[in-house]
C-alpha positions in Angstrom: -225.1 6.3 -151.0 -227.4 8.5 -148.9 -228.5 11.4 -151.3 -228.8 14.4 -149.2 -232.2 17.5 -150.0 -230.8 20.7 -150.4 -234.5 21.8 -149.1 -233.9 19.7 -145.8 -230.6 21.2 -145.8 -231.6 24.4 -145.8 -234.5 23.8 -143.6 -231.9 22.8 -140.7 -229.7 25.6 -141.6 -232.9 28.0 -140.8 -234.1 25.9 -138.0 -231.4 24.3 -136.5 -233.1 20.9 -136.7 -231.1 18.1 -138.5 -233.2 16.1 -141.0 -231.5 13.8 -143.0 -229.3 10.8 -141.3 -226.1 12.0 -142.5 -226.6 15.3 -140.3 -228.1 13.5 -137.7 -225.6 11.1 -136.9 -223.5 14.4 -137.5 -225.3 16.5 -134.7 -225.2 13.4 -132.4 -221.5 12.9 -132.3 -221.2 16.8 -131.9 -223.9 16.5 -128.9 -221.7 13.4 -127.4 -218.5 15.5 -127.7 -220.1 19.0 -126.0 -221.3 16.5 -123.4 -218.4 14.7 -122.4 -216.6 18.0 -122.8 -218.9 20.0 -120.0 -218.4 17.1 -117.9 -214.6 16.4 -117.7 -214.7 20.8 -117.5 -217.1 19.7 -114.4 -214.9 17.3 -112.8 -211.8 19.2 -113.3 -213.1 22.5 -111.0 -214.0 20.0 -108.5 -211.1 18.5 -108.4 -208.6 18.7 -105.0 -204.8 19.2 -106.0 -204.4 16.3 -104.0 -206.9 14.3 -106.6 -204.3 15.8 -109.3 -201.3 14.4 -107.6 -203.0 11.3 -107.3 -203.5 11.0 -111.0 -200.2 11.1 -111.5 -198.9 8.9 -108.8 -198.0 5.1 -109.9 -199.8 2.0 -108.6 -197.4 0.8 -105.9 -197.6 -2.9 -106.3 -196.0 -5.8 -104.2 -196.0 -9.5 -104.2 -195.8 -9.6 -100.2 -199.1 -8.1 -98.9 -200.5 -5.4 -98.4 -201.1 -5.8 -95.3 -202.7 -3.5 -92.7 -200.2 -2.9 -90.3 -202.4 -2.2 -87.1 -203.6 -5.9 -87.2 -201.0 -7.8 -89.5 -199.0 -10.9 -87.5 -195.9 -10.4 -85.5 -194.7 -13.3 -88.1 -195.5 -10.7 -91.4 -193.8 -7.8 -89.5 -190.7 -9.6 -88.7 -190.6 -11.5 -91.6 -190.7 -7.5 -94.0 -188.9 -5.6 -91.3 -185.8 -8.3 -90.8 -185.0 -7.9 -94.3 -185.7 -4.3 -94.9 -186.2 -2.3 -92.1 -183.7 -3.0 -89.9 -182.2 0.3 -87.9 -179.9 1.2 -90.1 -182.4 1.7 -92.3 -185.1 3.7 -90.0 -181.9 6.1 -88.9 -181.4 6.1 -92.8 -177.9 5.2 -92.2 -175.2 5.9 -95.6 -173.4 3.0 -96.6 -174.6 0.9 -94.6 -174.1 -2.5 -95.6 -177.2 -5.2 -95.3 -176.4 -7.7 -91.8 -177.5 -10.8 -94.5 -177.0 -9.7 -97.1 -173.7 -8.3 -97.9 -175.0 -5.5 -100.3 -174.3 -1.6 -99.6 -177.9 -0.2 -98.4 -180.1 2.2 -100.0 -182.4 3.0 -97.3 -185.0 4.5 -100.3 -184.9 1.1 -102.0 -185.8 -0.9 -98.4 -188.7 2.0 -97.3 -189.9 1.6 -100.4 -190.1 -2.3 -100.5 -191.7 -1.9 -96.7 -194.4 0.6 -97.8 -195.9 -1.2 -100.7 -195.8 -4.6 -97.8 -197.3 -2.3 -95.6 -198.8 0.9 -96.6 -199.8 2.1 -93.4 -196.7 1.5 -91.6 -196.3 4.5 -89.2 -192.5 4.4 -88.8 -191.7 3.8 -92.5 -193.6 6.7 -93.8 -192.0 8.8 -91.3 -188.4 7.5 -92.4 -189.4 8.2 -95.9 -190.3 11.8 -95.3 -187.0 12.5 -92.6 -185.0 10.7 -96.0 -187.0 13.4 -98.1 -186.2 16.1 -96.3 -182.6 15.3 -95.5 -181.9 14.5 -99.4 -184.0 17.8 -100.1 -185.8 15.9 -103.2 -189.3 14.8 -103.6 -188.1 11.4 -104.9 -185.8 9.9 -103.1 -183.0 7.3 -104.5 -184.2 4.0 -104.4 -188.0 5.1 -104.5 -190.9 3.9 -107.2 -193.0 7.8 -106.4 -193.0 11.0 -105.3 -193.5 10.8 -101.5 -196.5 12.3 -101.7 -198.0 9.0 -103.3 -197.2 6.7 -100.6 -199.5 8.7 -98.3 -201.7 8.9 -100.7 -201.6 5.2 -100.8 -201.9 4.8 -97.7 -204.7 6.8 -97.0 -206.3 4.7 -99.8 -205.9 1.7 -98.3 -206.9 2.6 -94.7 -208.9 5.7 -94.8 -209.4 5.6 -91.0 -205.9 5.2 -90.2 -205.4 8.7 -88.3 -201.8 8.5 -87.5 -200.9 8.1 -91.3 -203.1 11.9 -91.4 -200.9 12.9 -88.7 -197.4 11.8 -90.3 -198.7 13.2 -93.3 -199.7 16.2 -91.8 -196.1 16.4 -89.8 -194.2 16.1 -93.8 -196.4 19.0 -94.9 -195.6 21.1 -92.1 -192.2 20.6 -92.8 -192.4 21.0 -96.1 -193.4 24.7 -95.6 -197.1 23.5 -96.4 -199.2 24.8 -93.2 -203.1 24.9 -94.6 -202.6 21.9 -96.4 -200.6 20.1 -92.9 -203.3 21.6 -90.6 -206.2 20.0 -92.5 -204.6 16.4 -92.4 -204.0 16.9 -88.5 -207.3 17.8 -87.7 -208.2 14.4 -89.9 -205.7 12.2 -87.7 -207.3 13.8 -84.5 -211.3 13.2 -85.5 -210.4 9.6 -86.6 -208.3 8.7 -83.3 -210.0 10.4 -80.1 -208.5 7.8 -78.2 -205.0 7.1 -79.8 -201.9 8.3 -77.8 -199.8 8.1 -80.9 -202.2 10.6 -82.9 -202.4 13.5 -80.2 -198.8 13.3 -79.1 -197.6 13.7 -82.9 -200.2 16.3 -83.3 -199.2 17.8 -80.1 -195.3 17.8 -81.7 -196.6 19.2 -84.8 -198.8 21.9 -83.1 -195.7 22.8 -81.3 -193.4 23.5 -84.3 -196.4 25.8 -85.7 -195.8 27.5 -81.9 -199.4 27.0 -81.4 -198.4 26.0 -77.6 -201.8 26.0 -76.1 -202.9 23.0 -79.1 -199.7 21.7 -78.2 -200.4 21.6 -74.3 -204.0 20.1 -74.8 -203.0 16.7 -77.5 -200.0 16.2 -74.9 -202.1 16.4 -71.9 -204.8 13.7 -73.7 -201.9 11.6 -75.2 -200.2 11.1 -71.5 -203.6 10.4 -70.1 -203.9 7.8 -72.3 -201.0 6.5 -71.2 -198.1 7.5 -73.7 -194.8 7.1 -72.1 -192.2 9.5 -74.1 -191.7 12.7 -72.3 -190.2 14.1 -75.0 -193.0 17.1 -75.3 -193.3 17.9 -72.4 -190.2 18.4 -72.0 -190.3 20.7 -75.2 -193.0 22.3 -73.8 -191.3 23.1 -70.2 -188.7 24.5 -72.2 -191.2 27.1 -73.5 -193.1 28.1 -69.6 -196.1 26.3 -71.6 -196.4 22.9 -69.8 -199.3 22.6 -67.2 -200.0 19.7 -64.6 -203.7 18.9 -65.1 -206.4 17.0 -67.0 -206.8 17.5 -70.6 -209.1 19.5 -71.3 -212.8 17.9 -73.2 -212.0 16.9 -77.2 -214.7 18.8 -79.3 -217.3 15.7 -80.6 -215.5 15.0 -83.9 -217.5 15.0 -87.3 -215.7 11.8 -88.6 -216.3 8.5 -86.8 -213.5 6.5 -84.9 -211.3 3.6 -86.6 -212.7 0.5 -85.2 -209.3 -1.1 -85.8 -207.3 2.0 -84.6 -204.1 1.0 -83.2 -203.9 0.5 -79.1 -203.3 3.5 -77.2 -199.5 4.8 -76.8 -198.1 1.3 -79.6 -196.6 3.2 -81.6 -195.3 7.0 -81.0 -193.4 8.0 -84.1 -192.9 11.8 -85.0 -189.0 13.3 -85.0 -188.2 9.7 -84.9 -184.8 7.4 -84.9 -185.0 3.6 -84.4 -183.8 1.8 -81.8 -185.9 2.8 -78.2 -186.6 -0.2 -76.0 -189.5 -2.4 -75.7 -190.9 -0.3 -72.5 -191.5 2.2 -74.9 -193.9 0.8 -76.4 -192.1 0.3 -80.4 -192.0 3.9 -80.6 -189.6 5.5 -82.8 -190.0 9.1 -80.8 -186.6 11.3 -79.7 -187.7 12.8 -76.2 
């Protein structure tokens, strides 16, 4: 038993210095606690609320993958879109019952199965939000996680994926969330200067915001890349704001371009609906 000095005690009282080891290993574990207290204080004001949604979002886990969908096989894309994201599912059909399997369909339960297969899949994450928005909930039926967390998770995965930015973007927007939706477009543009997908989405998002000259410039670079839906243009001859020309020079961008982005004009997919043919390129676009 440690017999403590009531002079040392008193001494620290006066001088703040702890002198026997009882109040030192006291003062240390107080010093440990202030620290570790400072520093979570420190890491919390520097947190994003997108770090705090993180936090809470689940791991999505799958025995099948995951795969990169930019550069996974023909075989593995078949082979997870045959079984679960067949068209009834992308046009997030009711009812529906499965063409193999006999059950009735619950298009949250097969987008859900798809996205943790492949988290970057363009069209899936797009279904997922349409099915968001439709339902008017922020976990659909069927679903493992907010829809928030599967772009999260995707952007985990394959932070230079820009399209999954600009989907992302495109369910903010709609989700009344402007700043936020404007910030992850102008991510999918600096990581995809050269990807007809990314500037014809952003083009279609720019347009709901009415910002038709933005709009006018990503269509004029995603059809001079070669993107073959004519869907905004038309959108934008409906508004006197469509002009014939080059597109006009993209600002040098701060962040550096995928090296595995996905081939100009592969896959459009904003406002989309399953089912367009193979001339237009897999993309799940309405014109």
């Amino acid at each position: 038993m440690i017999k403590r000095s009531s002079g040392s005690t008193n001494l620290a009282a006066r001088t703040g210095i702890c002198l026997d080891p009882f109040m030192r290993f006291a003062c240390l574990c107080l010093a440990l606690l202030c620290s570790f207290s400072a520093s979570a204080a420190s890491t919390a004001s520097a947190a994003t609320p997108e770090d705090d949604i993180s936090l809470a979002c689940p791991v999505l886990r799958h025995g099948y993958g995951p795969f990169d969908y930019r550069s996974a096989a023909n075989s593995q894309r078949q082979l997870v879109e045959g079984a679960h994201f067949f068209p009834d599912v992308e046009n997030l059909k009711r009812n529906a019952i499965h063409p193999n399997r006999g059950y009735i369909v619950i298009p949250g339960s097969e987008i859900d199965y798809t996205l943790r297969a492949f988290p970057n899949h363009p069209r899936a994450l797009l279904a997922l939000s349409r099915l968001s928005l439709r339902d008017k909930t922020d976990q659909p039926q069927g679903t493992k996680a907010p829809v928030v967390c599967y772009f999260l998770n995707a952007i985990r995965f394959r932070p230079d994926d820009g399209l999954v930015h600009v989907i992302y973007g495109t369910h903010l927007l709609r989700s009344g969330k402007t700043q936020l939706a404007l910030e992850e477009l102008q991510k999918g543009e600096a990581l995809s200067e050269e990807n007809a997908s990314v500037h014809y989405n952003l083009g279609l998002a720019y347009f709901e915001l009415k910002r038709y000259p933005e709009s006018l410039a990503s269509a004029q670079r995603a059809y001079a890349l070669g993107f073959p839906l004519p869907g905004l243009r038309d959108k934008l001859k409906k508004v006197g704001a469509w002009k014939d020309g080059p597109p006009p020079p993209l600002a040098k961008a701060s962040a550096p371009s995928a090296a595995a982005s996905t081939p100009a004009g592969e896959t459009g997919i904003a406002d989309g609906a399953a089912g367009q043919s193979a001339t237009q390129a897999n993309s799940a676009a309405t014109p």
